[in-house]
PALUMMAR-127866 format. One line per 5 residues: for each residue x, y, z of N, C-alpha, C. Coordinates in Angstrom, 1 decimal, decimal comma. Layout:
X:Y:Z:X:Y:Z:X:Y:Z; ... $
# end
This chain:
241,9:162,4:165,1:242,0:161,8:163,8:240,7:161,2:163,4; 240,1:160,7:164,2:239,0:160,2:163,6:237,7:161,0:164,2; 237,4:162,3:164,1:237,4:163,2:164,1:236,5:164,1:162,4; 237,9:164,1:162,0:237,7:164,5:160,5:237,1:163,8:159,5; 237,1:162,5:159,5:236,1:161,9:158,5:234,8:161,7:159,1 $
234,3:162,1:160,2:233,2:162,1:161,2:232,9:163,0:160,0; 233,6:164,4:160,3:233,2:165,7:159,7:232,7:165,8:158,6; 233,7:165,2:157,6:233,4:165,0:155,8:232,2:164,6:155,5; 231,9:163,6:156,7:231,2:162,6:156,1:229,6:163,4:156,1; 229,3:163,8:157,4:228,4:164,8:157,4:228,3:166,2:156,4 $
229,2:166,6:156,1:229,4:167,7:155,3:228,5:167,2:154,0; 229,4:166,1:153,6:228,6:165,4:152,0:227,3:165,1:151,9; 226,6:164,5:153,9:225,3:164,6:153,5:224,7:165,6:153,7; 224,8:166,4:154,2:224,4:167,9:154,4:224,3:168,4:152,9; 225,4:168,1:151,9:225,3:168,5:150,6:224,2:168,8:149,6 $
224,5:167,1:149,8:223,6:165,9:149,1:221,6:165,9:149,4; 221,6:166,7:150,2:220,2:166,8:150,7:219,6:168,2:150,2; 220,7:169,5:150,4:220,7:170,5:149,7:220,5:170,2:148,4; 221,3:169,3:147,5:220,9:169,6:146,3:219,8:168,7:145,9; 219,4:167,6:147,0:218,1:166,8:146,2:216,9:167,9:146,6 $
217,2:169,1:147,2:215,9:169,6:147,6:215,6:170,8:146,6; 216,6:171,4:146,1:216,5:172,5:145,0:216,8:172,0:143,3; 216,9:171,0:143,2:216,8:169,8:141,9:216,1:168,6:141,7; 215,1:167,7:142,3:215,0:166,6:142,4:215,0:165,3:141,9; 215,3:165,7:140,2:215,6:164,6:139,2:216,6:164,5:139,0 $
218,0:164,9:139,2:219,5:164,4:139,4:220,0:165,5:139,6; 221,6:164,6:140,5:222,5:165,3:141,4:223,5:164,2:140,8; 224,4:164,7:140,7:225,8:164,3:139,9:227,0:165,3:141,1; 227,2:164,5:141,9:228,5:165,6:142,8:230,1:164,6:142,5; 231,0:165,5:142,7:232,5:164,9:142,8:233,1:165,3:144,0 $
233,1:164,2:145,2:233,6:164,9:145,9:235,1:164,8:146,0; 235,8:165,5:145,8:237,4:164,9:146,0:237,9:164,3:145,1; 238,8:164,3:145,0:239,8:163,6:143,9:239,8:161,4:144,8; 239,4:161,8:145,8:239,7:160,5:146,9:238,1:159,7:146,7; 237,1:160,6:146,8:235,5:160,3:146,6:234,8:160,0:145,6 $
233,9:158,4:145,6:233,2:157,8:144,1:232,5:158,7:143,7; 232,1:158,5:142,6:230,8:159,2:141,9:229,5:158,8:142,6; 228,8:159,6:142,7:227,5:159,4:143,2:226,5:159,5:142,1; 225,1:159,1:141,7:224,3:159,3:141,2:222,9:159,3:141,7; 222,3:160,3:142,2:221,2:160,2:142,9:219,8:160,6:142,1 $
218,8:159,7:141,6:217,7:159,8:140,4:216,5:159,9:141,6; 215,7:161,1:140,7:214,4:161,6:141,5:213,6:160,3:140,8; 212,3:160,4:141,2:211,3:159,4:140,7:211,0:159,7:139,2; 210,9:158,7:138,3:210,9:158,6:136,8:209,5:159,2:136,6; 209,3:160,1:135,7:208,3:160,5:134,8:207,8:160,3:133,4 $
207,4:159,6:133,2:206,8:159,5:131,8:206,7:160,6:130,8; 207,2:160,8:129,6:207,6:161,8:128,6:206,3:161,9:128,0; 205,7:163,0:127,2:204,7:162,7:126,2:205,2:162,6:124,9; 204,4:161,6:124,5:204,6:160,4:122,9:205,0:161,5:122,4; 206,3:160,7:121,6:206,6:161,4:120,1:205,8:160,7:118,9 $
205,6:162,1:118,2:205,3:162,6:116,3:205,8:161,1:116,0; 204,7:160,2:115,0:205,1:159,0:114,2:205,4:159,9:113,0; 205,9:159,4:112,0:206,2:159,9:110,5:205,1:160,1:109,4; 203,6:159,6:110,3:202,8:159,5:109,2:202,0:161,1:109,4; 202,5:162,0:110,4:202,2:163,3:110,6:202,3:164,5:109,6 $
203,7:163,8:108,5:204,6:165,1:108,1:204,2:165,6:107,3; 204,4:166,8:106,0:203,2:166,7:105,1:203,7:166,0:103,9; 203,0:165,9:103,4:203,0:165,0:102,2:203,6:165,6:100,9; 204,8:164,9:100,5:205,7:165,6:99,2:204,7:166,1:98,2; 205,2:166,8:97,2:204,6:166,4:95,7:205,0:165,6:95,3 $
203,6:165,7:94,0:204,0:164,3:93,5:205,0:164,5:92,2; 205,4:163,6:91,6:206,8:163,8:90,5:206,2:164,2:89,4; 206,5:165,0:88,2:206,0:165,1:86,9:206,2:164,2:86,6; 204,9:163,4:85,6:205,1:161,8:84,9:206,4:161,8:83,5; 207,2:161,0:83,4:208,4:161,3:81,8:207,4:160,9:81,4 $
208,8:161,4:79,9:207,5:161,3:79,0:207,7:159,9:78,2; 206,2:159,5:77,7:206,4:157,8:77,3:207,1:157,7:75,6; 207,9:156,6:76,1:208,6:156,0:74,7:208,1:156,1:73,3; 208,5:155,8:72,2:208,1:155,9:71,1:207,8:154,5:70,7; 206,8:153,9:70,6:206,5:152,4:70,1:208,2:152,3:69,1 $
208,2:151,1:69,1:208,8:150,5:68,2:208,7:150,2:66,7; 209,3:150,2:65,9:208,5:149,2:64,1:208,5:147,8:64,6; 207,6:147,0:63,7:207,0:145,9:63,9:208,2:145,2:63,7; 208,4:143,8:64,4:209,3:143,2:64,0:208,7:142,3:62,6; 209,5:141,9:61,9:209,5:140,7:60,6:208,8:139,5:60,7 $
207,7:138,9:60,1:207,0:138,0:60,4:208,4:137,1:59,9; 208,4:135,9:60,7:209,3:134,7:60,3:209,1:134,0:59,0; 210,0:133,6:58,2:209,1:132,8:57,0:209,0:131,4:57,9; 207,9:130,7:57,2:208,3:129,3:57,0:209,3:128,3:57,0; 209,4:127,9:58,0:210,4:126,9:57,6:210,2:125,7:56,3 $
211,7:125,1:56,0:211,4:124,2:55,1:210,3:122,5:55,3; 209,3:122,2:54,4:208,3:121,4:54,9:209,1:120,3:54,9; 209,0:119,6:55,3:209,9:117,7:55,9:209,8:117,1:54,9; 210,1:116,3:54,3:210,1:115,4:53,7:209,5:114,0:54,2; 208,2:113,8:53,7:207,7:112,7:53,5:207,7:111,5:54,1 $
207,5:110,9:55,0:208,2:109,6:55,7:207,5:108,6:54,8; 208,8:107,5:54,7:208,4:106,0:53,9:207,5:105,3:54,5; 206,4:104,8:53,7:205,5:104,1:54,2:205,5:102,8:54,3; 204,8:102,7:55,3:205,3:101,3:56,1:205,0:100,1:55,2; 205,6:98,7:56,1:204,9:97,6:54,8:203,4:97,7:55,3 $
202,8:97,0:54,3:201,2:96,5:54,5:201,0:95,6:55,2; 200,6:95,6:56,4:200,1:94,3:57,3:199,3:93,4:56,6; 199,9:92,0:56,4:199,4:90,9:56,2:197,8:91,0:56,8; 197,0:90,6:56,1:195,5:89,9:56,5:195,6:88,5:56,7; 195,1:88,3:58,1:195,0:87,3:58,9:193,4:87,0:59,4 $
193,8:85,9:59,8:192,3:85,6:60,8:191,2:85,6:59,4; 190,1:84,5:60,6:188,9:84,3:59,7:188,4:85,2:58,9; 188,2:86,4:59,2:187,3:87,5:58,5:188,0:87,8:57,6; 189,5:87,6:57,5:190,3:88,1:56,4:189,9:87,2:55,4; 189,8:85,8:55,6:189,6:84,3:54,4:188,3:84,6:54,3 $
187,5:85,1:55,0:185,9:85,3:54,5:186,1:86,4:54,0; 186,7:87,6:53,4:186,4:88,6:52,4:187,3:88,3:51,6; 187,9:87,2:51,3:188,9:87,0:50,2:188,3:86,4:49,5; 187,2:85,5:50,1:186,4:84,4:49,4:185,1:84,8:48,9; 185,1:86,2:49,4:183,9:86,9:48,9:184,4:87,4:47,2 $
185,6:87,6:47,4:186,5:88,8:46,3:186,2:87,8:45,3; 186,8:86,6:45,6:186,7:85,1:44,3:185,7:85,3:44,0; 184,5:85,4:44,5:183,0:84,9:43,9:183,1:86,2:43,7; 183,6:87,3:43,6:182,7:88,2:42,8:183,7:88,5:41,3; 184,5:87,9:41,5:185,3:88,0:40,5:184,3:87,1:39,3 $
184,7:85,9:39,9:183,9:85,0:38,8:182,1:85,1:38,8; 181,3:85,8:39,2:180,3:86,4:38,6:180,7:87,7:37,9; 181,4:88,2:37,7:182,1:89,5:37,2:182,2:89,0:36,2; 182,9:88,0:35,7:183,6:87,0:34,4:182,6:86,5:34,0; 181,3:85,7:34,7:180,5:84,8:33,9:179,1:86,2:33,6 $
178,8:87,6:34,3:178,3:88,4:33,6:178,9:89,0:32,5; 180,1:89,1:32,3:180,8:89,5:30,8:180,7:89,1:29,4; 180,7:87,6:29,8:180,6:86,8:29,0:178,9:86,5:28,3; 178,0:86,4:29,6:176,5:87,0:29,2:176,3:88,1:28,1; 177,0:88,9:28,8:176,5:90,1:28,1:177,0:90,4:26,4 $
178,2:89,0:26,3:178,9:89,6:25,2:178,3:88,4:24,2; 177,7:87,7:24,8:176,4:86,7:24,1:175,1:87,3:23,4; 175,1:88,1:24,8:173,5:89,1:24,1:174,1:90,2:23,2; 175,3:90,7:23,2:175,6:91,6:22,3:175,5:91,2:20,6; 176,6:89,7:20,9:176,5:89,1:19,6:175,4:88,7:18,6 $
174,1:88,4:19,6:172,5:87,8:18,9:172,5:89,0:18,6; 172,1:90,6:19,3:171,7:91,6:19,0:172,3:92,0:17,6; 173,5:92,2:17,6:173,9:92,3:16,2:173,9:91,7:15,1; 173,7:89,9:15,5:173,1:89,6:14,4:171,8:89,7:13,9; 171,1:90,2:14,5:169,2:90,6:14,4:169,4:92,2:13,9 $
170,3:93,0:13,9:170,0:94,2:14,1:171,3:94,8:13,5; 172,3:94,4:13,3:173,5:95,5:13,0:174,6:94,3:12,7; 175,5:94,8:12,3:177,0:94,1:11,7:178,4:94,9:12,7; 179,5:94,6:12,9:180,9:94,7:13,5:182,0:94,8:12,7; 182,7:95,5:12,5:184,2:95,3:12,1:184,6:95,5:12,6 $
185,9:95,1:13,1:186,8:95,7:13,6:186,6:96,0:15,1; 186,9:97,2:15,4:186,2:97,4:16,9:184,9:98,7:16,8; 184,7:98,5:15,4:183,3:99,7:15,5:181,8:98,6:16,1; 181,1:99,2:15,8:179,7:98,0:15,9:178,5:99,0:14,7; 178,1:98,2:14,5:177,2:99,4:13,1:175,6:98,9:13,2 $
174,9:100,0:13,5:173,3:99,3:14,4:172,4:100,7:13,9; 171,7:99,9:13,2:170,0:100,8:12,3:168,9:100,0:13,1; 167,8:101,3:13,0:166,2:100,6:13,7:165,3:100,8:12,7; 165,6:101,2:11,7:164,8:101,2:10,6:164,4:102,6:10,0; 165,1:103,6:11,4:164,4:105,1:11,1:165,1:105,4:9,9 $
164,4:106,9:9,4:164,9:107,2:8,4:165,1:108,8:8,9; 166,0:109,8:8,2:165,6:110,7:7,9:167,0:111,8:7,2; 166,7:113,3:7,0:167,8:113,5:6,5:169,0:113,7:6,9; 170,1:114,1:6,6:171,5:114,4:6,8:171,5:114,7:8,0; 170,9:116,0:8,1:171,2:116,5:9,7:170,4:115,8:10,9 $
169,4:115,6:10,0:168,4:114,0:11,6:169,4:112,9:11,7; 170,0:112,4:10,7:170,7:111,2:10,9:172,0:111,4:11,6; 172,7:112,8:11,6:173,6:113,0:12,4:173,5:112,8:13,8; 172,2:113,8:13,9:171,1:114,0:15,5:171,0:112,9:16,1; 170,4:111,7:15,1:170,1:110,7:15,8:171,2:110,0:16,7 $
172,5:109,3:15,7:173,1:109,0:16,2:174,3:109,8:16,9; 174,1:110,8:17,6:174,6:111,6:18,5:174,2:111,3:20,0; 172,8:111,3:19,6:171,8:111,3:20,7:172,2:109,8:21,4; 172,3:109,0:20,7:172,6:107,8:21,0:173,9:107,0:21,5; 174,8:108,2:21,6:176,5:108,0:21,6:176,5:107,5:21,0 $
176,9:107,5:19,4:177,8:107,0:18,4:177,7:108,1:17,5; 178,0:108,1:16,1:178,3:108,8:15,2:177,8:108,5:13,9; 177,2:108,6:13,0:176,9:108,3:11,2:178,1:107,6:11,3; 177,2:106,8:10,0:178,3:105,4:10,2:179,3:105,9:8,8; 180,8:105,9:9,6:181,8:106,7:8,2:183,0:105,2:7,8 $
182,6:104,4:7,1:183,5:103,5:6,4:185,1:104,1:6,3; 186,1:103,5:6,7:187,0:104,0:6,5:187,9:103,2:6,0; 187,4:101,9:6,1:188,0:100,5:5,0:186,8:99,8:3,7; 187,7:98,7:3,5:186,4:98,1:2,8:185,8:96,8:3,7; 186,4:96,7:4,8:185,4:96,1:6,0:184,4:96,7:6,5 $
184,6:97,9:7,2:183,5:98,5:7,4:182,5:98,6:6,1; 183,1:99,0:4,8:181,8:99,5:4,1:181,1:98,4:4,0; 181,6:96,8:4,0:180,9:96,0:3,7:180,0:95,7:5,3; 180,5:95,8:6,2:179,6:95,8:7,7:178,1:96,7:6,8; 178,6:98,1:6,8:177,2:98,9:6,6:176,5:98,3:5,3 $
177,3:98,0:4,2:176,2:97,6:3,1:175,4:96,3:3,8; 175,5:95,4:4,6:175,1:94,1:4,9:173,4:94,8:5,5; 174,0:95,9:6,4:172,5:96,4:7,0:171,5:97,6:6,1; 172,2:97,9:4,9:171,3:98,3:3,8:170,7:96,9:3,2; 171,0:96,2:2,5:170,6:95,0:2,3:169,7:94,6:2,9 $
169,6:94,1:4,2:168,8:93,9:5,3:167,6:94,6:5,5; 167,6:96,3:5,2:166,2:97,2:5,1:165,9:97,3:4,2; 166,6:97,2:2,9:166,5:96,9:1,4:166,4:98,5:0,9; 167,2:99,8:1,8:167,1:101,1:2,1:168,4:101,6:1,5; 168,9:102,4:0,7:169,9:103,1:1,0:170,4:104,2:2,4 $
171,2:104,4:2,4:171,6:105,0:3,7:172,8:106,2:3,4; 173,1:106,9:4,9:173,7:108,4:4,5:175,0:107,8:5,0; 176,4:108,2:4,7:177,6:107,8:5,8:178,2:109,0:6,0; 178,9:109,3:6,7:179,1:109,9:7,6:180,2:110,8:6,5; 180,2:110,8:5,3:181,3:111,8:4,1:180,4:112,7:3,2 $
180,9:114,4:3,3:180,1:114,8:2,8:181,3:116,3:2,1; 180,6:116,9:1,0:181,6:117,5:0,5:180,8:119,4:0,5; 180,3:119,6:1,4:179,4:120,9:1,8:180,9:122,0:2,5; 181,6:121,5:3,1:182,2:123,0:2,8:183,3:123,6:1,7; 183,9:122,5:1,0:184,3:122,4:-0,5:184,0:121,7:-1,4 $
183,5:122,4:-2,7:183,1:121,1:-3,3:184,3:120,4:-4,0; 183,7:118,8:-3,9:184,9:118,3:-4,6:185,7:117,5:-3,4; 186,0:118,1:-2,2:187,1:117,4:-1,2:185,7:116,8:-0,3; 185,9:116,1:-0,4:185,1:115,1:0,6:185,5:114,6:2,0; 184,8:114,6:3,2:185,5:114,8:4,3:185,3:114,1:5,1 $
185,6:113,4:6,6:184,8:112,9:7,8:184,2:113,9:7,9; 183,1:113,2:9,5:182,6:114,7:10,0:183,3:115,3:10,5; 184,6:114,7:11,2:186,1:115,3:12,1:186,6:116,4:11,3; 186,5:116,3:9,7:187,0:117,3:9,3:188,2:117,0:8,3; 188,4:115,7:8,5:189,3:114,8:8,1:189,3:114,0:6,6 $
190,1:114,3:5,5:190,1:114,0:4,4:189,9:112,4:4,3; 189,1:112,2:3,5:189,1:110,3:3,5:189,8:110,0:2,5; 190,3:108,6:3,1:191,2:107,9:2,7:191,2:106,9:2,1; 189,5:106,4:2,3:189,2:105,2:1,5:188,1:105,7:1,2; 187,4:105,1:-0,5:186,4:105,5:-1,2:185,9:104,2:-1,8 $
184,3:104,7:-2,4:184,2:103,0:-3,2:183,0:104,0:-3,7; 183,0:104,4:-5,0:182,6:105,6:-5,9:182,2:104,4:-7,1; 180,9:104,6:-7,4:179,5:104,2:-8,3:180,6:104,4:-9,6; 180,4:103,4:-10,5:180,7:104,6:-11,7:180,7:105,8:-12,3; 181,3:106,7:-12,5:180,6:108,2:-12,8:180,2:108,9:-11,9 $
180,5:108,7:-10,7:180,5:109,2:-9,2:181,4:109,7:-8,5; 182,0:111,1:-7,9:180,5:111,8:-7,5:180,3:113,0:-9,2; 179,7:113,1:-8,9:179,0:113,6:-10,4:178,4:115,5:-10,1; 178,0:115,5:-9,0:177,2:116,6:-8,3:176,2:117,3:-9,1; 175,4:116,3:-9,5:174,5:116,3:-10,7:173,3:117,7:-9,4 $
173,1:118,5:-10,1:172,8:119,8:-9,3:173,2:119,8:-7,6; 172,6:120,1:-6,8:173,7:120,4:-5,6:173,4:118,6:-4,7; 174,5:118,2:-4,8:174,6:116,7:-4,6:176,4:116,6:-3,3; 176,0:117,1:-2,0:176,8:117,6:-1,5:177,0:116,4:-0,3; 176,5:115,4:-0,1:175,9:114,3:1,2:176,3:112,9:0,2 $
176,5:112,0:0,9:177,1:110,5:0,3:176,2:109,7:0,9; 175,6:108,6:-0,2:174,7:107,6:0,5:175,4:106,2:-0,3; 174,9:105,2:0,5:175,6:103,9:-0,2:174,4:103,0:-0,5; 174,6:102,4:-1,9:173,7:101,3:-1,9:174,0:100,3:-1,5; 173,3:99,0:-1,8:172,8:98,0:-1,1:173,8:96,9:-1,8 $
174,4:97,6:-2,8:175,7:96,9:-3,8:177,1:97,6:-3,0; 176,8:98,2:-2,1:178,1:98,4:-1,4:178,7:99,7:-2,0; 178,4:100,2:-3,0:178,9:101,6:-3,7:178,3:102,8:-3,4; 179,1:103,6:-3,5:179,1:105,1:-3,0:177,8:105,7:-4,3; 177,1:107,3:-3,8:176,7:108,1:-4,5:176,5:109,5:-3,8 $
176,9:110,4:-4,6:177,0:111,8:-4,0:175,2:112,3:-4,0; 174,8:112,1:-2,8:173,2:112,7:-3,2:172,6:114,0:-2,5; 171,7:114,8:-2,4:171,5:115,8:-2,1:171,1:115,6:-0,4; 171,5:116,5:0,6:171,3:116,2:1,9:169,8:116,2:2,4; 169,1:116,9:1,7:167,7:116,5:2,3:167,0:115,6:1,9 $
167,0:114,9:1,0:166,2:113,4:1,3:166,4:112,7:2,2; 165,4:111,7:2,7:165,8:111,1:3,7:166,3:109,4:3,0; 166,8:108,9:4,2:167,8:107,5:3,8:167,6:106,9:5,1; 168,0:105,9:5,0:168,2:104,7:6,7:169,1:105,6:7,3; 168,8:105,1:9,0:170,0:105,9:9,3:170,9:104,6:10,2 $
171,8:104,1:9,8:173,1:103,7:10,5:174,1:104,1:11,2; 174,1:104,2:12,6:175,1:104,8:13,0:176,2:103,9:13,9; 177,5:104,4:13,9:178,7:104,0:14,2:179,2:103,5:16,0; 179,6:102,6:16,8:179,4:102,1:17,9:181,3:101,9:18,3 $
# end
């Protein structure tokens, strides 16, 4: 009996040596339905490296699609509605010294403002009585020049005012006072050159008040221009002579 697994036992190495010597990298035997598996590995060998991926060849490339169609422009936005206005604040009080020192400045200039007014409306008054007469709110001022219709218009053009045009019998008596005074007759500002007969301002304007000579206007040959004497009465006289010139303020 013990005998036979002597025998086996030698049989399998007997095998097992056969096959490590005509295979040397593995032997895989079964012995028996009763016997383990065996696995007998020769000495390991090193493989040569495998192919990386960056070997392989290289695809084609893709036909490029084809590009979009731009778009239409989008809609500029309008404007919105503008705000309305914010209420303005109160006015801050003025305070502190600097405030009472430009308030006190404002007083004094107020009242040299008031007491030059009043100067000036002193010198205005001497001047007119040396030089011209007032009605009303005209002022009426001659320097003694003389000349005709259209110089006397010139003149007092040049001077901001106007030929002096009576349109009461205060004014006429203002202008007769400064005929008198040059002891001159003078031209006024009424004249009947674009119809004869209608007598006019120089505005263009029909007059409304007259103070006509006896027998006046007469248009004793071309007598188209109005001059006043020194009696305060009208006469239709020719525009080129010359006369004082008086003009209107």
């Amino acid at each position: 009996m013990l005998l036979l697994p002597i025998f086996n036992t030698f049989v399998l190495v007997l095998t097992l040596v056969t096959t490590s010597n005509s295979n040397p990298t593995q032997v895989v035997q079964k012995w028996d339905q009763n016997a383990c598996t065996l696995v007998v590995c020769g000495p390991a060998q090193n493989g040569l490296p495998g192919s990386d991926g960056k070997d392989g060849p290289k695809g084609e490339k893709g036909d490029q699609g084809l590009r979009g169609i731009p778009g239409l422009p989008g809609k500029d936005g309008s404007p919105g509605p503008k705000g309305d206005r914010g209420e303005e604040g109160p006015q801050g009080d003025c305070g502190g010294r600097e405030c009472d020192l430009l308030k006190t400045e404002i007083r004094d200039l107020q009242e040299q403002l008031k007491a030059l007014k009043a100067t000036v409306g002193k010198i205005q008054k001497a001047w007119i009585f040396m030089n011209g007469n007032s009605a009303g709110e005209k002022t009426f001022q001659a320097n003694g020049s003389e000349g005709d219709f259209e110089t006397s218009k010139a003149t007092c053009s040049q001077a901001g005012g106007l030929l002096a045009s009576p349109r009461n019998s205060a004014e006429n008596t203002a202008i007769q006072q400064i005929v008198v005074r040059h002891n001159k007759a003078a031209y006024v500002g009424i004249n009947d050159i674009e119809t004869e007969g209608s007598f006019k301002y120089l505005s263009g304007e029909a007059i409304g008040y007259s103070n006509w000579a006896g027998g006046e206007p007469n248009n004793l040959g071309t007598e188209d221009c109005v001059e006043i004497y020194p009696d305060g009465r009208w006469n239709d006289r020719s525009c080129n002579e010359k006369r004082l010139i008086i003009c209107e303020f």
